[in-house]
N, C-alpha and C positions, 0 to 999 in steps of 0.2 A: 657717685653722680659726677659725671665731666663736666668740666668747665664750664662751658657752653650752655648748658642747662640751669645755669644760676642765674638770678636777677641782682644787676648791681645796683646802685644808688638808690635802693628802698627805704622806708622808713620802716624798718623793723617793728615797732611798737603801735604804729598805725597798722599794719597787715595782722599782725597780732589782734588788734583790737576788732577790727573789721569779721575775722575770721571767726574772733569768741561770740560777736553781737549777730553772725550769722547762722552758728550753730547754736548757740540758745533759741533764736527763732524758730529751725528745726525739731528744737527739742518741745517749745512750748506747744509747736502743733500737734504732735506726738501725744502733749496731754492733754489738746481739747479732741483729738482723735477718742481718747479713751470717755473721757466723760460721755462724749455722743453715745461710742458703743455701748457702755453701762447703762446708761437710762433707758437705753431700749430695751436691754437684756432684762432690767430691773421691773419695765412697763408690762411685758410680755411672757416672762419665764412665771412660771405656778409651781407653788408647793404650799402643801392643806391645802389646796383648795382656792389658795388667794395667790395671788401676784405677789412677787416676792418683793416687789418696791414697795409694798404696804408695810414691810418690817423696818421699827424707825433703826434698829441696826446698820441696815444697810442704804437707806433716808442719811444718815448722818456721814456714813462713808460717802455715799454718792456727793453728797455735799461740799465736806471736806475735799474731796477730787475739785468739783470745781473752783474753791476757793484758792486751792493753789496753784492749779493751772492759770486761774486768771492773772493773781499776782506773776507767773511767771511772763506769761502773755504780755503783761503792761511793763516788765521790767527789760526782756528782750525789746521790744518794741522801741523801749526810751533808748534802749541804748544806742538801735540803729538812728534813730531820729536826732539822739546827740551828736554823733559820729558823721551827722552830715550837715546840721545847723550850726554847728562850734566849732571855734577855734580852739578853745581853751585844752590842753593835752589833760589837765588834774579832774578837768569834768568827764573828758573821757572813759580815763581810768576808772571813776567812779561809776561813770552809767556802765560800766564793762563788767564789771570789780562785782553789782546786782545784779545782772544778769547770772551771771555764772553761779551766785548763791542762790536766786531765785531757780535755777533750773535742777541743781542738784542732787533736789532731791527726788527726779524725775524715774528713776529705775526702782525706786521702791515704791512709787505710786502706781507703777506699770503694774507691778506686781503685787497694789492692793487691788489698782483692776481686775488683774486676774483670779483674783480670789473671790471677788464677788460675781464671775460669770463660775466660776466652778472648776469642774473635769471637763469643759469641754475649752477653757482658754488654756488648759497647758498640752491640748494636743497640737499637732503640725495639721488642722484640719483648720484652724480660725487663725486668723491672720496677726493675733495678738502676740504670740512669739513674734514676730520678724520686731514689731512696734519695741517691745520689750529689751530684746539684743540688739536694737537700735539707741534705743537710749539710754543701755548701759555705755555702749560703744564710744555714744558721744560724751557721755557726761564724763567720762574716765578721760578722754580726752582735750579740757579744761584744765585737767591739772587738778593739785589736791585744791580743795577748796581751802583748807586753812593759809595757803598761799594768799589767796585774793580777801581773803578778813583782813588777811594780818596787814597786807599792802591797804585795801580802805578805811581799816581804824587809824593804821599813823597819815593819813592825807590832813593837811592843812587848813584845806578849803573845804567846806561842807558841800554835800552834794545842790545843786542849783534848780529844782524842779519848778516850772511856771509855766504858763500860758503865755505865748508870747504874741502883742496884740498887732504886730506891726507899727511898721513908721507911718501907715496911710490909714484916716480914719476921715469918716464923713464928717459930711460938715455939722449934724445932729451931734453924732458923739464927740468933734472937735468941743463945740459949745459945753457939750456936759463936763465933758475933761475941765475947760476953763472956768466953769459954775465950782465943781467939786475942791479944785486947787485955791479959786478964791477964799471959800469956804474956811476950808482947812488950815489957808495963811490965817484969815481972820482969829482964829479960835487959837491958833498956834501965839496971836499975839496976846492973848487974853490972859489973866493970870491961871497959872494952874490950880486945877478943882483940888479942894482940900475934903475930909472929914471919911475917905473911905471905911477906915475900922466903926464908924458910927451910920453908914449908909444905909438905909433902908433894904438895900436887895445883896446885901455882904459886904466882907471885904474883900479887899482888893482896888488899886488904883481904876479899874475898870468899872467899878462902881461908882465909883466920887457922884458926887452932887456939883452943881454951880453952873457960873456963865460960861464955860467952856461947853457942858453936854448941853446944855440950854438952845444954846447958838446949833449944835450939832441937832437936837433933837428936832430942831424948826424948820432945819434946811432937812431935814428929809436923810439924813448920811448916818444916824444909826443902826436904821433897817432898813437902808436902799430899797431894797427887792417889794416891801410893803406898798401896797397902792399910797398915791398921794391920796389926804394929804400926812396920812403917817411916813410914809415912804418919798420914794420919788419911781416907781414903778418899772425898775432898772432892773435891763435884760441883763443876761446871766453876762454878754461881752461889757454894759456898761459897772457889772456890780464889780468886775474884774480893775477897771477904771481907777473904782473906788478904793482896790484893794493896793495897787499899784500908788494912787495918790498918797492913802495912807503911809503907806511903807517908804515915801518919800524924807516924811517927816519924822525921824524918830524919836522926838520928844512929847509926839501927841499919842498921847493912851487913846485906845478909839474903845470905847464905852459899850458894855453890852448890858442888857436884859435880862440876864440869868436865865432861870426857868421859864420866864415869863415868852424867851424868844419862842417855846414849844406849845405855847397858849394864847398869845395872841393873836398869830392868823386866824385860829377857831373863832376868834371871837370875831376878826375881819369876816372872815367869810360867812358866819351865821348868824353873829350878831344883830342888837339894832344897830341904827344909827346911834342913838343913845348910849349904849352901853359902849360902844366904839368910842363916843368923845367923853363921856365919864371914866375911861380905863387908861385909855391907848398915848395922850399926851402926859397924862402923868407917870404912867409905868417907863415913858421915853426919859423924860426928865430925871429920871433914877427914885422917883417920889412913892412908889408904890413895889411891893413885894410879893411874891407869887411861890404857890407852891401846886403843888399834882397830887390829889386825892384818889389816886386810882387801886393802888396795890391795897388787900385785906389778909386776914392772918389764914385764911381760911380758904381763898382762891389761888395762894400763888400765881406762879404764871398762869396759866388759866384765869386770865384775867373777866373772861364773860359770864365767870361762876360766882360773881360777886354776890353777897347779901343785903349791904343797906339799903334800905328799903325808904323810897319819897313816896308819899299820900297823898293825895288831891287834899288839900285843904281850903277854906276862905280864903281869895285871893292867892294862894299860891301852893307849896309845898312842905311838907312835915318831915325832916330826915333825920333818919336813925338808923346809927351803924358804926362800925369800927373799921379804920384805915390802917394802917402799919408802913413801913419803909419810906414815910413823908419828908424828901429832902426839903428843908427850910421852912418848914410850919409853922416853927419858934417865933421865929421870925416875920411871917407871911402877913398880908393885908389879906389877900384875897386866896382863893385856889381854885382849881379845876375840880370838878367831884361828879363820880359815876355811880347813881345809884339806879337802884330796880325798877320800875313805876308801872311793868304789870308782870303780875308772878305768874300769871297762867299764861305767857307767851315765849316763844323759844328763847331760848337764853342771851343769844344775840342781840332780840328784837326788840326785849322789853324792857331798854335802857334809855334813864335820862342822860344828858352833860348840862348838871350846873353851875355858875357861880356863885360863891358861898363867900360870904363875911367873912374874914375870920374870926372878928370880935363878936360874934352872934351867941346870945345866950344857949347855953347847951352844947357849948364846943370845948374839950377838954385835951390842950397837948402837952405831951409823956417824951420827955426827948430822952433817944436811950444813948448811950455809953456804947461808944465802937470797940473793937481792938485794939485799934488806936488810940483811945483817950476822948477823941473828939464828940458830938455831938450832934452831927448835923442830921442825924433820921430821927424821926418822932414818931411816935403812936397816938394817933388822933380820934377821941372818941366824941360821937354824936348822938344828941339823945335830945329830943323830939325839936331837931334845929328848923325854923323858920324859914324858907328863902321862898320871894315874891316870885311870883309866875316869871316877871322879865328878862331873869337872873337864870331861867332856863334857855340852854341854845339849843334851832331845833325842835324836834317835833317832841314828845314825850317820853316817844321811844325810838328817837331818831341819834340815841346817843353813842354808841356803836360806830357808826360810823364819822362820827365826829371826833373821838376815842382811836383811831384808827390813823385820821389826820397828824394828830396830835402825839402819837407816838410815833409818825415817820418822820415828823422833826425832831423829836429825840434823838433819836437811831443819827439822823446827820451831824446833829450839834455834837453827839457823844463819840462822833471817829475823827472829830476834830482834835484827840489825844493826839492821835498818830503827831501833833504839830509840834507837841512837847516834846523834847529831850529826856529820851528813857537812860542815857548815857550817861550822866551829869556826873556821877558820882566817881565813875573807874574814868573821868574823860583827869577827873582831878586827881585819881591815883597813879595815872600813866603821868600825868606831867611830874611829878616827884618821887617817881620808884627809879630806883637804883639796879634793882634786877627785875626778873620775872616780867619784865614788861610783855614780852611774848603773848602769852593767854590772855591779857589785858587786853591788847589791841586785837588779837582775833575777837576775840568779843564784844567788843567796841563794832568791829568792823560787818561782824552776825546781824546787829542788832541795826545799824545804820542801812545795811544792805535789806532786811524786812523793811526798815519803814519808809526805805527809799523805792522799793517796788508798790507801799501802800499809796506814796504820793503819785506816783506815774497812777496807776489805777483811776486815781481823782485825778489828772490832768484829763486823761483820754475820757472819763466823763464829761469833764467841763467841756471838750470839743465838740462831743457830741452832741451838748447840749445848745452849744453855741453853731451850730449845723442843722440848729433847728426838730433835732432828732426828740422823743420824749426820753423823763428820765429815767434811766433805766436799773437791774438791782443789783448798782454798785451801794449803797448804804447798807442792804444785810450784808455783801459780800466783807463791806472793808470791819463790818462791827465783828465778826468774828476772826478776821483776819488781826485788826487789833488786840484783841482778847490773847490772841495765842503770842501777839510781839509781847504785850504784857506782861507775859508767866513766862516768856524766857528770858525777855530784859531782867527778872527780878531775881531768875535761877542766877543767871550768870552775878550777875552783883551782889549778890550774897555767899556765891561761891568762892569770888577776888576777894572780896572787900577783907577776909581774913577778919582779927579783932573786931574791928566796926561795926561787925552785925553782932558785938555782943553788947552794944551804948541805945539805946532808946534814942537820944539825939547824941547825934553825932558831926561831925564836920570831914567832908561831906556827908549828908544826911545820906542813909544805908535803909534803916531800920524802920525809921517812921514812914516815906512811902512805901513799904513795901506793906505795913499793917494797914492804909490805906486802900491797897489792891481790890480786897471784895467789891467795896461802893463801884469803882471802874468796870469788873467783871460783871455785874449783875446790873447794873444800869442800864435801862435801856432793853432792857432782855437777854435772860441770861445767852450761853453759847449753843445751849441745847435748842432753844426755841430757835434761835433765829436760823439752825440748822433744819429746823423743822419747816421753817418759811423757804430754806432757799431751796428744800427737797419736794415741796409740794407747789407751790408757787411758783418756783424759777423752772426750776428742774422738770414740772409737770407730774411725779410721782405720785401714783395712787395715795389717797387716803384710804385708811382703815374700812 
């Protein structure tokens, strides 16, 4: 190359950066390219007889395509969007660093595409070769990926993912910013809530009791987003407000709900008035405990296959049945409970949603012994339990769809993992190993690059949603996306950790989250199902 054809005084690392965050763009289209052509292929191609998108084999590939495409979609996307909002060169690197893992693995996806259209994606008659040697070409291109681990597990600075609300807000949200900060200071000056390990809805300083959630629970800032006057009926721009003012203060624990956060809208929205101000201030205040009576030994997933069976009785209802997998019943004041209430109607249809006692004669909980040691799921037996008509929310058999609510707030509160630190343990064994740091920080850097395209994922929801757009299924997509950060964060750390995974407890703990893992995996819906959701649902693929 002559002289003359070189460019001087560039910022090499900026052109670099620029260049990765615009060919992972390339590449992520590449694999919403495939997704489209597969589920047509999948809608329309027949064998036996049926449409070949009816086999959940290929329902779950289809799936899996789009789950990673999107993540790759949201992690290009940040990175262009960093590379023009930031100064900062270490956020670069990072939003650059997930891109280029998030796209990676884009040439073997081509070619799980191809394998689900058949013999006719690997001839030069369908245009999926060209897609295919395009995004081997690029990806090979990036460079080895263990380069950009191994460069964002030793970065310093964690990656910075947020909504960013601007310097200019109306005069409404001006005022609510200045209500919520007051607020805040206030509670900030109070003494700190004591008694977690004894708190009614568990431990944890997020439990506590006292004048701190007290103050919080009144002004409305424990569940923003709930209508007042539980709430303050705060758009998805002001709950961000709230998120921001929090995170001001780092000595104020901000107070949740527990289970209860995936049962109280149901009872907002279906509730009386009554059962609203008997439940709702107290379960705020931390005073009341909650558990979810949905899962039985006998429906699995197949959750509309339940058995216990409610009977019209005097004044209200007669229930009998067995639950299993009840996080916190030990514990619970109250619970959510899905029983039958007409056997001759489709299995959907002929569902109640009650609330149930927990102290109600006839209720017997079996708390079982994990893997782990711990305790937290019960077997809850019901034999001819009581609960007053009021205590039904809902029509008789209107519970289905109330059940339905209630687990799409699960699904959100449960990819709220992605927030944790699956790192913790190798973040402790790079800072004091002596060799072998190498594999340490590409795996560090694996694992920060997935959960850094899970949070882009949620930012461009949050915009979306603050654009006034409806919400859309990013909650199946990141629950299984998590699931799979899960099982690798926990290969990898058992793979480093060396000795450590052979201590039960250990310093850094190794062993014991990782015996923890099922409850994370299976909460919420296992991976299978919510594959099944995003192939039939999202995807549009034929059912059976």
């Amino acid at each position: 190359m002559s002289g003359a054809a070189l460019l001087t005084d560039v910022d090499t690392d900026h052109v670099t950066n620029v260049t990765v965050a615009f060919t992972a763009s390339v590449v992520a289209g590449i694999m919403q390219w495939c997704v489209r052509t597969v589920t047509e292929h999948l809608r329309t191609r027949e064998q036996f007889g049926k449409p070949i998108g009816t086999f959940q084999a290929m329902q779950h590939k289809a799936a899996m395509l789009l789950v990673n495409s999107e993540l790759a979609t949201a992690a290009a996307w940040d990175a262009v969007r960093t590379l023009s909002s930031s100064d900062d060169p270490v956020q670069h690197r990072a939003a650059v660093a997930t891109a280029v893992v998030a796209v990676a693995p884009a040439p073997g996806l081509v070619l799980e595409a191809l394998t689900m259209l058949g013999a006719i994606g690997f001839t030069w008659e369908h245009d999926l070769h060209l897609y295919w040697r395009r995004a081997t070409s690029l990806a090979a291109s990036l460079g080895p990926v263990s380069r950009w681990t191994r460069e964002l597990g030793g970065l310093s600075t964690p990656r910075e993912l947020k909504v960013d609300l601007g310097s200019e807000e109306d005069t409404a949200d001006s005022a609510f910013r200045a209500h919520v900060a007051d607020v805040l200071d206030r509670a900030s000056a109070l003494p700190e809530d004591t008694g977690g390990e004894d708190a009614p809805q568990g431990h944890g300083r997020e439990f506590v009791t006292g004048a701190r959630r007290d103050l919080l629970a009144e002004a409305g800032l424990i569940a923003p987003h709930w209508p007042a006057p539980w709430g303050c009926d705060a758009t998805v721009r002001r709950l961000l407000v709230v998120d921001e003012e929090f995170a001001r203060r780092l000595g104020l624990i901000r107070p949740s709900v527990g289970i209860a956060e995936w049962i109280l809208p149901t009872i907002i929205s279906a509730g009386s008035e009554d059962l609203q101000r008997r439940f709702i201030p107290e379960t705020l205040r931390g005073q009341l405990a909650w558990c979810q009576l949905f899962s039985e030994p006998g429906a699995g997933s197949d959750l509309a296959s339940l058995s216990t069976r409610a009977v019209r009785v005097d004044g209200g209802w007669q229930i009998t049945g067995h639950k299993i997998w009840t996080s916190s019943a030990h514990r619970a004041d109250y619970g959510a409970l899905l029983a039958r209430t007409d056997p001759d109607a489709p299995k959907h249809r002929g569902i109640g949603y009650f609330i149930v006692d927990m102290r109600s004669p006839g209720i017997e909980v079996h708390q079982i012994t994990q893997a782990s040691g711990r305790s937290e799921f019960n077997e809850v037996f019901l034999t001819d339990v009581f609960v007053p008509d009021d205590m039904l929310l809902g029509g008789p058999t209107s519970g289905w769809q109330l059940a339905i609510s209630t687990m799409a707030h699960e699904r959100v509160a449960i990819s709220g993992y992605v927030h944790i630190d699956r790192m913790g343990a190798l973040r402790n064994l790079v800072a004091t190993a002596t060799t072998e740091r190498e594999p340490i920080l590409q795996a560090i850097g694996e694992i920060d690059a997935y959960t850094n395209a899970l949070k882009a994922l949620g930012v461009r929801e949050t915009l979306r949603l603050l654009d006034g757009q409806p919400p859309g299924p990013t909650s199946s997509i990141a629950k299984v996306a998590t699931n799979v950060m899960l099982r690798r964060a926990a290969e990898l750390t058992l793979g480093l950790a060396g000795r450590l995974a052979l201590e039960q407890s250990s310093e850094p703990a190794v062993v014991a989250p990782y015996l923890d893992l099922p409850a994370e995996l299976i909460g919420g819906g296992t991976t299978e199902i919510q594959l099944n959701i995003i192939a039939q649902m999202i995807l549009g693929l034929p059912r059976k």
